[in-house]
C-alpha positions in Angstrom: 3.4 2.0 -16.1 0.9 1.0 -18.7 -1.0 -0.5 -16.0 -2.1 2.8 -14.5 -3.4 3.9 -17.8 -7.3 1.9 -17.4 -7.8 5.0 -13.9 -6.9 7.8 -16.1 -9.0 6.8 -18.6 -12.3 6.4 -16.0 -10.7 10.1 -14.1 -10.1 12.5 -16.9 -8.5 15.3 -14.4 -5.8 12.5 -14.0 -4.5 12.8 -17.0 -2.4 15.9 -16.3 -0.7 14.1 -13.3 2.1 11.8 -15.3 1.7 8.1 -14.3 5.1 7.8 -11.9 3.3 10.3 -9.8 -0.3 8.9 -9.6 1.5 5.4 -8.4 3.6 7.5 -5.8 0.9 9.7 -4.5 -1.5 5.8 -4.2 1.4 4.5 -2.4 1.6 7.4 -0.3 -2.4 7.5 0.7 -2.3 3.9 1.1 1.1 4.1 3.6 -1.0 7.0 5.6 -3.6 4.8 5.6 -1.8 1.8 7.0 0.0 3.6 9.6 -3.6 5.3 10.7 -4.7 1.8 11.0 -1.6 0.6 12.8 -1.9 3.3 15.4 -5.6 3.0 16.3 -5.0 -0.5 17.2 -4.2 -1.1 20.5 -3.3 -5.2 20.3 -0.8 -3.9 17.2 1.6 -2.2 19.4 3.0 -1.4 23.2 0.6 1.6 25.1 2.0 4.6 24.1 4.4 3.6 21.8 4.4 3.0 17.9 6.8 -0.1 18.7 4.9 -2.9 17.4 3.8 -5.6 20.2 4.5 -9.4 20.0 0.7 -9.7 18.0 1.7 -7.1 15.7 4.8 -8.0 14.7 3.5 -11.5 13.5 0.5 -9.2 12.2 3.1 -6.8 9.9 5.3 -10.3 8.9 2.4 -11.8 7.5 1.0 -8.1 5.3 4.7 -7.4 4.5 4.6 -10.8 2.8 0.8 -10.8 1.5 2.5 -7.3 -0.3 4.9 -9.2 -1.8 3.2 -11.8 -3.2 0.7 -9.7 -4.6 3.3 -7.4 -6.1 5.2 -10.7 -7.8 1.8 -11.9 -9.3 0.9 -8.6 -10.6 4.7 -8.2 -12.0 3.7 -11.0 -13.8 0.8 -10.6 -15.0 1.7 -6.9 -16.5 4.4 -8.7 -18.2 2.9 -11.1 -20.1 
C-alpha cells in the first residue's frame, strides 16, 4: 500500500483514514462513477434496462481489459 502514501501526504485529513480504506472508498467512488456513466448512456444498454446492449457489451469487454492491463503495469511498477 505504499503507493497510496504520495495522497496522504498532499491531504493531511487523510491521514486518519488507514490506507486499505482510502483504496476501497476510491474504488467505491470510481464504481459509482462508472455505473452513473453506464446508465446515462443510452447506446450502452437495452431502453429501460441495465442489461448491456450488443455496443456495450463490446464497450465493457474492451474497459474490463484496459483495467487489467493498467492494474498489471502498475503491479509492476510498485514492485520494482
Amino acid at each position: 500500500m505504499s503507493h497510496l502514501l504520495p495522497p496522504l501526504a498532499a491531504l493531511p485529513f487523510l491521514r486518519r483514514i488507514t490506507p486499505t480504506r482510502v483504496g476501497r472508498l476510491l474504488a467505491l467512488g470510481e464504481i459509482a462513477t462508472g455505473g452513473a456513466i453506464y446508465l446515462r448512456s443510452p447506446a450502452l444498454h437495452q431502453s429501460g434496462s441495465v442489461w448491456a446492449s450488443p455496443p456495450g457489451i463490446a464497450v465493457s469487454k474492451d474497459v474490463f481489459m484496459l483495467g487489467i492491463r493498467v492494474g498489471l503495469l502498475l503491479e509492476a511498477a510498485t514492485e520494482q
